[in-house]
Legacy VTK file of the C-alpha trace (Angstrom):
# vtk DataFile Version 3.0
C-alpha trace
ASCII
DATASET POLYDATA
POINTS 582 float
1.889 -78.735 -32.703
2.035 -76.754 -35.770
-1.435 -75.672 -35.421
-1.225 -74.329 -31.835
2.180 -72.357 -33.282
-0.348 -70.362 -35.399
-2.547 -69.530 -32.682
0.300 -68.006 -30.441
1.589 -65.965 -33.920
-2.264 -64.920 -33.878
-2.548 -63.968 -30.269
0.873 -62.376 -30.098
-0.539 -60.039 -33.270
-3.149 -59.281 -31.305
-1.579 -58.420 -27.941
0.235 -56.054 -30.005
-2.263 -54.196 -32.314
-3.517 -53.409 -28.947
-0.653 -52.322 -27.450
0.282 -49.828 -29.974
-3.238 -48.834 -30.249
-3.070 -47.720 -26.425
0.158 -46.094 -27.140
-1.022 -43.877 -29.861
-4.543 -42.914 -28.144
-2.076 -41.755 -25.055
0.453 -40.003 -27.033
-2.556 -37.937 -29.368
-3.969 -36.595 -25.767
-7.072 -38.406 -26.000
-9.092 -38.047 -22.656
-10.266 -41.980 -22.291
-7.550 -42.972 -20.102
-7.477 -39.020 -17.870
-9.617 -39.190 -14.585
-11.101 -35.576 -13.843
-9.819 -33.624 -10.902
-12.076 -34.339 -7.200
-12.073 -30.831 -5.524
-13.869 -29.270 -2.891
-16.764 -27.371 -4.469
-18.516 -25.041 -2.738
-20.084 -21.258 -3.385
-19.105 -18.386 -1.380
-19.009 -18.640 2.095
-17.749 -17.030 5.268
-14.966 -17.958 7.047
-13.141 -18.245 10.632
-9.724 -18.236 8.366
-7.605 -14.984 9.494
-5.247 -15.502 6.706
-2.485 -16.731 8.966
-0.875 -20.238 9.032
-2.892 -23.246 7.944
-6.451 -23.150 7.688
-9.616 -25.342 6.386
-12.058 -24.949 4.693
-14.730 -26.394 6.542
-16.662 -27.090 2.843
-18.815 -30.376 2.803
-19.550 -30.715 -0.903
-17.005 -32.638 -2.901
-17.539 -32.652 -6.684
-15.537 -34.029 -10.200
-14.579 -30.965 -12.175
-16.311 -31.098 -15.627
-13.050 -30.420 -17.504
-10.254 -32.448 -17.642
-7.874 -29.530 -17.644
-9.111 -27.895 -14.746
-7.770 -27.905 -11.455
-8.689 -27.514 -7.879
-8.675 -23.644 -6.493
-9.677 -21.649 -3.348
-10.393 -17.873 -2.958
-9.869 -16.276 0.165
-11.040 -12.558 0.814
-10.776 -10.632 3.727
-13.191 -7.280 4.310
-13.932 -5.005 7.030
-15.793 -7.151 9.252
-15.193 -10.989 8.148
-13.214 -13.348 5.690
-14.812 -15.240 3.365
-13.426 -18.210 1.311
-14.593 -19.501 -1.819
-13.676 -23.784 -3.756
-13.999 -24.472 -7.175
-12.799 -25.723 -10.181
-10.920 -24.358 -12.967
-9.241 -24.084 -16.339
-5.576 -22.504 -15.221
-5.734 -21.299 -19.245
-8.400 -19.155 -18.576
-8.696 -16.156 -16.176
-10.203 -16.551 -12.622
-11.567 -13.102 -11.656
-8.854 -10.938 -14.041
-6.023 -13.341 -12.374
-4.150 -15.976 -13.864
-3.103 -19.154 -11.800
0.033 -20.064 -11.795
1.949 -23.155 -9.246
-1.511 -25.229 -10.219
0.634 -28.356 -10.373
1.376 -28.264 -6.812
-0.112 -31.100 -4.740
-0.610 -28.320 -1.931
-2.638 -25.511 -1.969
-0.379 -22.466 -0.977
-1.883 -19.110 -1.195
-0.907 -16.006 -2.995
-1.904 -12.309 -2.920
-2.952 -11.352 -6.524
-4.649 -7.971 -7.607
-8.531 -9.370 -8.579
-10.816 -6.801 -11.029
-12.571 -5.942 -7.533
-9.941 -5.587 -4.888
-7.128 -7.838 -3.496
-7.602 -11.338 -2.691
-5.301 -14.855 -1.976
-5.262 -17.538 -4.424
-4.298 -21.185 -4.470
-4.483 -23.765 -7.242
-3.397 -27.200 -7.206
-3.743 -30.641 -8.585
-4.359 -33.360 -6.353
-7.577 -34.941 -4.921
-9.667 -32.366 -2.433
-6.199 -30.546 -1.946
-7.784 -26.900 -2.393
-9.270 -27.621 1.454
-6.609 -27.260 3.143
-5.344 -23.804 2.982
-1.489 -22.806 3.719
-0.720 -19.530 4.274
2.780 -19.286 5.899
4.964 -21.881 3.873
7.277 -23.441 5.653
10.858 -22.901 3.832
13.090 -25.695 4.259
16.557 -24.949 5.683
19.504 -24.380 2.912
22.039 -27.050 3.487
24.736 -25.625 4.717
27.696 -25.190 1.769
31.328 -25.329 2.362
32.232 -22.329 -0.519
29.362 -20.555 0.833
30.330 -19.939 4.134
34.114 -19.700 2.860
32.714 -16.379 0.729
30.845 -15.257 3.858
33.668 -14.633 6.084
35.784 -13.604 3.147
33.032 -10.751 2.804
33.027 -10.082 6.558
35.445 -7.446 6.812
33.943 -5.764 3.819
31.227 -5.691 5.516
31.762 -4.548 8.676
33.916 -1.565 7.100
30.615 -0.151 5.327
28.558 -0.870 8.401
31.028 1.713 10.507
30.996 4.302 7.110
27.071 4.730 7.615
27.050 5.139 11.207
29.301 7.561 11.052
27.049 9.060 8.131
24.836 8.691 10.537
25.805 9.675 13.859
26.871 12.751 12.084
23.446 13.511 10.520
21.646 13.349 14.114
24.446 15.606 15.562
23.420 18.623 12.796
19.593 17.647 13.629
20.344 18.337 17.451
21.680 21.640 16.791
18.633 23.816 15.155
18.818 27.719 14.906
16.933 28.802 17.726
16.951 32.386 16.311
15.744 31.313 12.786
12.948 28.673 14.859
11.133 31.814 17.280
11.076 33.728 13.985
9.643 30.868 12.285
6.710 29.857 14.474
5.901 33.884 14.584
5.471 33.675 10.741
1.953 33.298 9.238
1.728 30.623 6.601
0.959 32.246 2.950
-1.557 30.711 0.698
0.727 29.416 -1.475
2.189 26.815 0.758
5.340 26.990 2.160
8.803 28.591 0.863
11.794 26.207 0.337
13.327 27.132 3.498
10.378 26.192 5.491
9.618 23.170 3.503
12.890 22.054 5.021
11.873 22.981 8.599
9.863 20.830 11.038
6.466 22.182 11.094
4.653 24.058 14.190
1.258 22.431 14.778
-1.338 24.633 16.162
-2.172 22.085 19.054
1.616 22.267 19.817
2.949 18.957 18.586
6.141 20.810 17.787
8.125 20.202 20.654
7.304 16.532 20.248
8.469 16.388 16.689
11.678 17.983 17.713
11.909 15.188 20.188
11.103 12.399 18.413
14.283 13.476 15.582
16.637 13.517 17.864
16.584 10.297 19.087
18.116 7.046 17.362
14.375 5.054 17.315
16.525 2.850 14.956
17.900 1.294 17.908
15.158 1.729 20.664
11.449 2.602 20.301
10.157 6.083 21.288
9.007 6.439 25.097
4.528 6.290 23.457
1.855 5.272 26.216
-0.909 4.683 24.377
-4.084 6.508 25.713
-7.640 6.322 23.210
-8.591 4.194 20.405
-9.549 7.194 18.245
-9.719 5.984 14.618
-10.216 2.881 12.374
-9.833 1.991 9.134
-9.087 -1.122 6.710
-5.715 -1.274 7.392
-4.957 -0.044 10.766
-5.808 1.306 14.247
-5.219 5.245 15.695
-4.620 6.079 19.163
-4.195 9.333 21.297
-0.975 8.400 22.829
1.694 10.536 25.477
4.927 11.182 24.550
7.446 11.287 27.246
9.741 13.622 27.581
13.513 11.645 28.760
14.681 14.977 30.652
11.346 15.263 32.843
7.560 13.897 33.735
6.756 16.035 31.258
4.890 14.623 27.982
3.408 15.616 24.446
-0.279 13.916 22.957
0.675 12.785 19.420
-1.400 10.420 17.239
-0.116 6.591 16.977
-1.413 4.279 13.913
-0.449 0.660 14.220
-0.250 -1.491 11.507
-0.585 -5.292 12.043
2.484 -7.080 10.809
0.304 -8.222 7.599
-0.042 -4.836 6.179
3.382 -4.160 6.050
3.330 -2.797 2.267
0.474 -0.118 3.357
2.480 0.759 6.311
5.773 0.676 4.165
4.142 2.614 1.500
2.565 5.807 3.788
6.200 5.805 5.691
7.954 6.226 2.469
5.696 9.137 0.804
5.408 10.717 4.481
9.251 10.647 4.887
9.631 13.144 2.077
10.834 16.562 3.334
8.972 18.089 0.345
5.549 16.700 1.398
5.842 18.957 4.625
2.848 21.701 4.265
0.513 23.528 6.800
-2.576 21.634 5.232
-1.010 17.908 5.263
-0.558 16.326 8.521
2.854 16.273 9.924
4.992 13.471 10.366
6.831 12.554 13.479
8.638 9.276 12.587
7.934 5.934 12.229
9.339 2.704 13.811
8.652 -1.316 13.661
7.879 -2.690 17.300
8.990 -5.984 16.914
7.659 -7.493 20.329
4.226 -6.543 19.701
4.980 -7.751 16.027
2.993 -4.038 15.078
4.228 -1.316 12.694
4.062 2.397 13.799
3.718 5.756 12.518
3.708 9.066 14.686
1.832 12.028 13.847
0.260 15.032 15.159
-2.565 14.985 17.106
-5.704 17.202 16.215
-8.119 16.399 19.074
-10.938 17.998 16.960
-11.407 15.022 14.947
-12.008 14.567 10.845
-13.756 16.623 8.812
-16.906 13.945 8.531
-17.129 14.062 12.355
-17.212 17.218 12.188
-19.560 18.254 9.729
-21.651 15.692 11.753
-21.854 17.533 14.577
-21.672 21.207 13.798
-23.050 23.785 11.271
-20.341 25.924 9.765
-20.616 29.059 8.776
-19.857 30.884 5.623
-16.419 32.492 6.818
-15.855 28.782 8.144
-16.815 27.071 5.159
-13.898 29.405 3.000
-11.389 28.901 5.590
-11.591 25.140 5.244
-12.412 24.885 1.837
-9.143 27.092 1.245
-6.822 25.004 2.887
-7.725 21.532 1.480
-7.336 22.916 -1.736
-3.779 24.422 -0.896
-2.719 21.009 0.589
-4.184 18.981 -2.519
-2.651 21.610 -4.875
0.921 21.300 -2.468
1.066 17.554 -3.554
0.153 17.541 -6.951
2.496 20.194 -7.773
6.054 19.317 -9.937
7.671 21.962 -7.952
7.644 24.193 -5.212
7.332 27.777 -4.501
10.841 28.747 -4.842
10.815 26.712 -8.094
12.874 23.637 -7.248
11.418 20.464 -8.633
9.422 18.147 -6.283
7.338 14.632 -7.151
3.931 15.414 -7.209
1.536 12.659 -5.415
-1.219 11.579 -5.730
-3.698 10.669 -3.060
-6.332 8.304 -4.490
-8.273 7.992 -1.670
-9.557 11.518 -0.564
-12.584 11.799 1.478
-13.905 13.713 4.783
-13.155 10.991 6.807
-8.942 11.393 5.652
-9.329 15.057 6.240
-8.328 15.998 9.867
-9.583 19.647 11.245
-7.292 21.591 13.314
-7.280 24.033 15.976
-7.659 26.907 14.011
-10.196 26.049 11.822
-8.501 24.896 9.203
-7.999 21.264 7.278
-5.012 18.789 6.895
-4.809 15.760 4.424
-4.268 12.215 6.210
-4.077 8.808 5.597
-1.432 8.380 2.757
-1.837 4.154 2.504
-2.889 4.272 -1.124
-0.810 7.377 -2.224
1.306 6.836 -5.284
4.524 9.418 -5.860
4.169 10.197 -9.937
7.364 9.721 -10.459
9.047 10.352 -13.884
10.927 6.732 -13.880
7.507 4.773 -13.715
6.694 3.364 -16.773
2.519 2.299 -18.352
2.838 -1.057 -16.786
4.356 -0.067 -13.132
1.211 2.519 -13.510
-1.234 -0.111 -14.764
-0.353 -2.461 -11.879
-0.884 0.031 -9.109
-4.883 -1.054 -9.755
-8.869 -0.180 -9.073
-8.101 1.839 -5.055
-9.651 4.010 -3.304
-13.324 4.086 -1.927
-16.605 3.537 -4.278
-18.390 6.217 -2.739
-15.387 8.548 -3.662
-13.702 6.885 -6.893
-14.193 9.254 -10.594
-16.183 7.855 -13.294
-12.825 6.971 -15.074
-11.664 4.850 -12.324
-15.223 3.230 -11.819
-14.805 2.407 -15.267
-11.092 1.342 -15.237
-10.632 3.674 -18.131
-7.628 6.049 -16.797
-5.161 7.240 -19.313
-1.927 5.537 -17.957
0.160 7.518 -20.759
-0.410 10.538 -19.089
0.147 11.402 -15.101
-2.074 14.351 -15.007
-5.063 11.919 -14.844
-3.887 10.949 -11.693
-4.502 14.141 -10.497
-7.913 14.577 -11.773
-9.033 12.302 -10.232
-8.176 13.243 -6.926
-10.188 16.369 -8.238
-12.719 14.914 -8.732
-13.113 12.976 -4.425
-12.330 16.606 -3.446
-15.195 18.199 -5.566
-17.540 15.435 -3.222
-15.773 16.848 -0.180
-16.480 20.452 -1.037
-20.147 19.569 -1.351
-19.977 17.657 2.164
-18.668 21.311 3.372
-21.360 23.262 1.654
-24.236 20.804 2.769
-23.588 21.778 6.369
-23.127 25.523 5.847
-25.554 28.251 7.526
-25.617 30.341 4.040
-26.971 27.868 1.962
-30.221 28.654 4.290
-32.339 25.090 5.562
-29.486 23.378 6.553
-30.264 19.574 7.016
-28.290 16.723 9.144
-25.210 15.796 7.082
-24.784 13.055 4.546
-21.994 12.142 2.513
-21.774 12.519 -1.327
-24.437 10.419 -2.807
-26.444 9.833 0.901
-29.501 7.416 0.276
-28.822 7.097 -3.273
-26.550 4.380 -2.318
-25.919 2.290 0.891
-23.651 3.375 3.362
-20.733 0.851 2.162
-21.712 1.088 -1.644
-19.571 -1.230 -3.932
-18.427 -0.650 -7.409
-21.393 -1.552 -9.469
-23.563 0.006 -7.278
-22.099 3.516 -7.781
-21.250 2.396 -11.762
-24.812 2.569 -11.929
-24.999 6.391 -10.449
-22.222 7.854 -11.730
-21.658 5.980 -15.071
-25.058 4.948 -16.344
-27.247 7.497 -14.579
-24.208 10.710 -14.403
-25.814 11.420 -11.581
-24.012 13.902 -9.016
-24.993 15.072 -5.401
-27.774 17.512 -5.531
-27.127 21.737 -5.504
-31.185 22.767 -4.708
-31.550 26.362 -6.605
-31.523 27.861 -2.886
-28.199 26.993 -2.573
-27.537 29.690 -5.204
-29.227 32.764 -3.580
-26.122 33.451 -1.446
-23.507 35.415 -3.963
-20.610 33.791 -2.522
-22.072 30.279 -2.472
-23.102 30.131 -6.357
-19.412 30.551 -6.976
-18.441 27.871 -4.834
-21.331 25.579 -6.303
-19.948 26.430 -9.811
-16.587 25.446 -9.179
-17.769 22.406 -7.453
-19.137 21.466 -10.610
-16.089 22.446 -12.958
-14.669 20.207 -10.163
-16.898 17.103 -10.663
-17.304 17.333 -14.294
-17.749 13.351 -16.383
-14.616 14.342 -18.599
-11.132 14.486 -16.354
-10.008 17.003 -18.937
-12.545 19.709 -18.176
-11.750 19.822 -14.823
-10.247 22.521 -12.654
-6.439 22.020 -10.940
-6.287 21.792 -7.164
-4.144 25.283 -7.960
-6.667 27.159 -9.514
-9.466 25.884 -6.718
-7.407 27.072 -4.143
-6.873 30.317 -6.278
-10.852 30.653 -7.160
-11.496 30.152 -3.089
-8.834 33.086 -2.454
-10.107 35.495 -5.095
-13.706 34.936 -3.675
-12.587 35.252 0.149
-10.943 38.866 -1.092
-14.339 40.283 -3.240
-16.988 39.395 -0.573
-14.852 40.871 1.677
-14.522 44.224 0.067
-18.183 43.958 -0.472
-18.827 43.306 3.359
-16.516 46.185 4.038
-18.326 48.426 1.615
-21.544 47.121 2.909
-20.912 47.998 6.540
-19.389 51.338 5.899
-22.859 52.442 4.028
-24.524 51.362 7.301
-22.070 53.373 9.423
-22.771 56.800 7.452
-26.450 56.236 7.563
-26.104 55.637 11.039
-24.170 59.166 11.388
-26.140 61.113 9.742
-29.436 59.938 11.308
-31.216 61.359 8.096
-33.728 59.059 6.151
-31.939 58.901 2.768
-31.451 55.933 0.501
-28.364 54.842 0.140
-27.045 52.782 -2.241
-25.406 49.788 -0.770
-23.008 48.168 -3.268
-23.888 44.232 -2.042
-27.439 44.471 -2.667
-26.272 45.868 -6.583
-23.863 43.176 -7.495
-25.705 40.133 -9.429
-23.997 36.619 -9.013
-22.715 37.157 -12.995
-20.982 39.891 -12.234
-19.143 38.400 -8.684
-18.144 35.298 -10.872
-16.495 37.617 -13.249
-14.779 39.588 -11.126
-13.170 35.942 -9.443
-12.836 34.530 -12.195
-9.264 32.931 -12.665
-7.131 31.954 -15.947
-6.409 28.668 -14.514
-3.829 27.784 -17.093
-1.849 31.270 -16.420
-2.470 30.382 -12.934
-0.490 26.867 -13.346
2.120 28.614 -15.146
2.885 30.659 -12.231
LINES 1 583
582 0 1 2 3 4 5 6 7 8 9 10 11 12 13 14 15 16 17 18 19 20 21 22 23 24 25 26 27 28 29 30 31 32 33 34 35 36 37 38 39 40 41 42 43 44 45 46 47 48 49 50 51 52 53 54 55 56 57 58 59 60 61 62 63 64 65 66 67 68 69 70 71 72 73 74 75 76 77 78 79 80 81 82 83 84 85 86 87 88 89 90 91 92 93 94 95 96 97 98 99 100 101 102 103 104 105 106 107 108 109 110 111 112 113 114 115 116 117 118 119 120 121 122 123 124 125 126 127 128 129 130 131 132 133 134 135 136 137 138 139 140 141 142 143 144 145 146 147 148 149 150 151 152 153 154 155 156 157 158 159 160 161 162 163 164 165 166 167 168 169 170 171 172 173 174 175 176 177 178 179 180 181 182 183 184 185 186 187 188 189 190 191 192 193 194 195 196 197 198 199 200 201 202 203 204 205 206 207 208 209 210 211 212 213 214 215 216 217 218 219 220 221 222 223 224 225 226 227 228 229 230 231 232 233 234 235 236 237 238 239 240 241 242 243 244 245 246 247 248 249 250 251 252 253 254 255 256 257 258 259 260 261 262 263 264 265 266 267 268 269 270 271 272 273 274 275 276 277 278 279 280 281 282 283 284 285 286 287 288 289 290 291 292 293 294 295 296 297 298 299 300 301 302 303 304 305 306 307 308 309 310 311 312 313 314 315 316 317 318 319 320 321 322 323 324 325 326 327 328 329 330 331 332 333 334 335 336 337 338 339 340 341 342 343 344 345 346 347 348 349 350 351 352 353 354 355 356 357 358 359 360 361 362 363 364 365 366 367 368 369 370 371 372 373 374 375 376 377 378 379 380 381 382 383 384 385 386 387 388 389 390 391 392 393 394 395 396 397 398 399 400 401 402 403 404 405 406 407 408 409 410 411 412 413 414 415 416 417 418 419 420 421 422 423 424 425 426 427 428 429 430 431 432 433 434 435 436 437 438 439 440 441 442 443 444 445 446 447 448 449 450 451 452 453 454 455 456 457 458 459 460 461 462 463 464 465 466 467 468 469 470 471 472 473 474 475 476 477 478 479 480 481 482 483 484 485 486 487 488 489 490 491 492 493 494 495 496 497 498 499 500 501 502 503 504 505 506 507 508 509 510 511 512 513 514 515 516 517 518 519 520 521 522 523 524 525 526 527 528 529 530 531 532 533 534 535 536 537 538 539 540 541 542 543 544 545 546 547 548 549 550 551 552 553 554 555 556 557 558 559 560 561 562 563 564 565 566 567 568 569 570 571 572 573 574 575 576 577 578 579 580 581
């Protein structure tokens, strides 16, 4: 008896020596006792996933992650033609693609919009077996029980409510009854008015602009009804236009008083690019954005039953400036006229204030190409597309900067932004980089002019240097490693006129943002050079005349065949910091 006594103490010594043993390996984090995570593991793939709902993701390869601290996570991207999605596993410590994961606890793999180092993608992370397959991209919110206090402070705060409901449609009601009575007087004088290089005055920065396809009557229609509370009378005519984000049609306008109708342009946003829609709306719906050379803005309205967001534009039935350039040659007085008003309407929205010297948020465009650039009636240009604008405003701070990220489009984006180098403590880099797309544009122009002399079919900036949807590295490797820029042949330069617009396409273009010209002092550069060659074509032509006359063979000395290309850029040549002062 006593003997088997000491074998239980033995055993019972045992059983416990082991017990604690267990309990210390678990509570120093030793890995013995963790399984690894079983995720869905496969490499980059397309998809049939539209982003909406619940999805799968149709991967076949099931793997144990490597690490015991990582977790299961899926990728989804969406491009211009197709979605991809992408299963792995990973450390939640470390970053995935410039993005930390957060919710990776979850047993369900809900996905999240997050701002990757090469454009925006949707992220899930979570920590159960093979849960990164199944993809969830419209949570499902439970239903807040219903509480007693809650709906006791409700309809206490009814009243309240309803009192500053009647205050702002009153606000309102009043606002719409001052827009329905314009000065017809001050209107007729208006419209007879030729717009000034310099942009507009206050007073017509303030007025509703006169299109030269007459879209005016239509813009005077469309803010004087209350589309807050029913949609505009639109029929929808032409698929036109479109992009990454959204769709533009040719559309009718009705008229409510007759059969009568107005063509405006129509861009529909689906209902998941709300914050591009959201964001063009609100820099659009700025009275101080209003200029000759940016495209005017109608209104802009959410059409619920088609679940689409709209906004309503002018329409220029002449196209953009790439289709353009596609199909015609310009010619030298053509290529000033348009080069001249892209530069007023880029140097209209950087600016801090306008003519009359009231202050004004200068924007920025960030994504500036031919293809945003419509061309109007009357030859000249108007900036478009205002989806990845950003208003420099004075209350943004380095980080609300910082997060606004790598936009725009490769082909277009500065060496600074390529490089994700851009000096957030100062706004004027902004600018110069918008500079910079426009310098690209210029060159589009003065690829497809008549004076350069062998005129060949157009390309963009950069043509078959790079493929026709280049992506970031690719043109890192051009611009960055190689500084390469689009080629200005020496024949280019044997025009007088066109070695001053080559030169301050290259001021324009330059590797350092500080070196570069203001949109201001390109649109002043382009006006000083429309004003000498024409005194030297008037000269020219009047030395003809006289010879003519006089029917004598004499020599005479014709001023345009004197003047070197040194001596034109001196005479043009602007003080672009006195000019900015101005």
């Amino acid at each position: 008896m006593k003997g088997r006594r000491c074998s239980l103490s033995v055993w019972g010594a045992l059983s416990v020596f082991l017990v604690s043993v267990l309990l210390e390996s678990r509570a120093a984090g030793l890995p013995f006792y963790h399984l690894h995570q079983l995720c869905k593991f496969c490499d980059l793939r397309l998809s049939s996933c539209n982003g909406i709902g619940t999805c799968e993701t149709n991967c076949s390869i099931t793997s144990t992650c490597e690490y015991s601290a990582e977790v299961c996570v899926s990728v989804w991207r969406k491009n211009e033609t197709s979605f991809s999605i992408e299963t792995l596993c990973h450390n939640p410590a470390i970053p995935l693609y410039g993005v930390m994961l957060d919710d990776y606890n979850s047993s369900t793999c809900v996905m999240k919009e997050k701002n990757t180092t090469s454009g925006m993608a949707h992220f899930c992370s979570c920590a159960e077996e093979e849960c990164n397959n199944r993809l969830i991209f419209s949570p499902i919110v439970d239903p807040t029980v219903s509480d007693p206090v809650t709906s006791v402070i409700l309809v206490s705060l009814l009243p309240l409510l309803v009192m500053v409901m009647v205050i702002f449609g009153m606000f309102y009601w009043c606002r719409v009854r001052r827009q329905r009575r314009p000065n017809q007087e001050w209107e007729s004088s208006f419209k007879k008015r030729k717009p000034k290089a310099g942009g507009l005055d206050c007073s017509d920065a303030c007025a509703i602009m006169t299109d030269d396809d007459r879209s005016d009557s239509s813009s005077t229609h469309a803010n004087s009804l209350n589309h807050n509370t029913e949609p505009l009378p639109i029929e929808l005519d032409l698929l036109v236009g479109k992009g990454r984000f959204a769709q533009v049609y040719k559309a009718k306008l009705k008229q409510t008083t007759s059969d009568q109708f107005e063509t405006v342009a129509v861009k529909i946003f689906p209902y998941e690019e709300y914050a591009s829609w959201k964001n063009e709306k609100d820099i659009f719906s700025n009275t101080d954005l209003r200029h000759e050379s940016i495209l005017h803005f109608l209104t802009a309205e959410e059409r619920k039953v088609e679940k689409q967001y709209w906004l309503i534009t002018a329409f220029h039935p002449r196209g953009n400036l790439q289709e353009h350039l596609t199909h015609h040659v310009i010619s030298w007085q053509e290529l000033q006229v348009l080069s001249s008003s892209l530069a007023r309407g880029v140097a209209h929205l950087h600016s801090d204030r306008l003519p009359c010297g009231r202050p004004k948020v200068p924007i920025v465009h960030r994504d500036l190409k031919s293809s945003n650039i419509l061309v109007k009636n009357d030859g000249t240009c108007c900036v478009c597309d205002f989806g990845l604008g950003l208003c420099l405003d004075s209350s943004l701070s380095v980080d609300d900067l910082a997060n606004s990220g790598q936009v725009g489009t490769a082909r277009y984006m500065a060496p600074e932004v390529l490089e994700a180098r851009l000096n957030l403590e100062n706004i004027e880099s902004f600018k110069q980089t918008d500079i910079y797309s426009m310098a690209l544009v210029l060159w589009e122009m003065t690829s497809r002019c008549e004076a350069i002399g062998e005129v060949k079919d157009y390309e963009p900036a950069y043509g078959s240097k790079v493929r026709e949807h280049p992506c970031v590295e690719s043109m890192k490797d051009n611009v960055l490693r190689d500084r390469g820029r689009p080629e200005i042949p020496d024949s280019w330069l044997r025009h007088q006129g066109m070695a001053v617009m080559c030169a301050t396409i290259k001021e324009c273009w330059d590797h350092d943002p500080e070196a570069r010209l203001t949109a201001h002092c390109v649109a002043e550069r382009i006006s000083e050079l429309e004003d000498e060659m024409g005194k030297l074509s008037s000269r020219s032509s009047s030395a003809e005349k006289i010879e003519e006359e006089l029917k004598i063979p004499i020599e005479v000395e014709i001023p345009q065949e004197e003047v070197k290309i040194t001596e034109i850029q001196n005479i043009i040549a602007v003080d672009c910091s006195m000019s900015d002062k101005k």
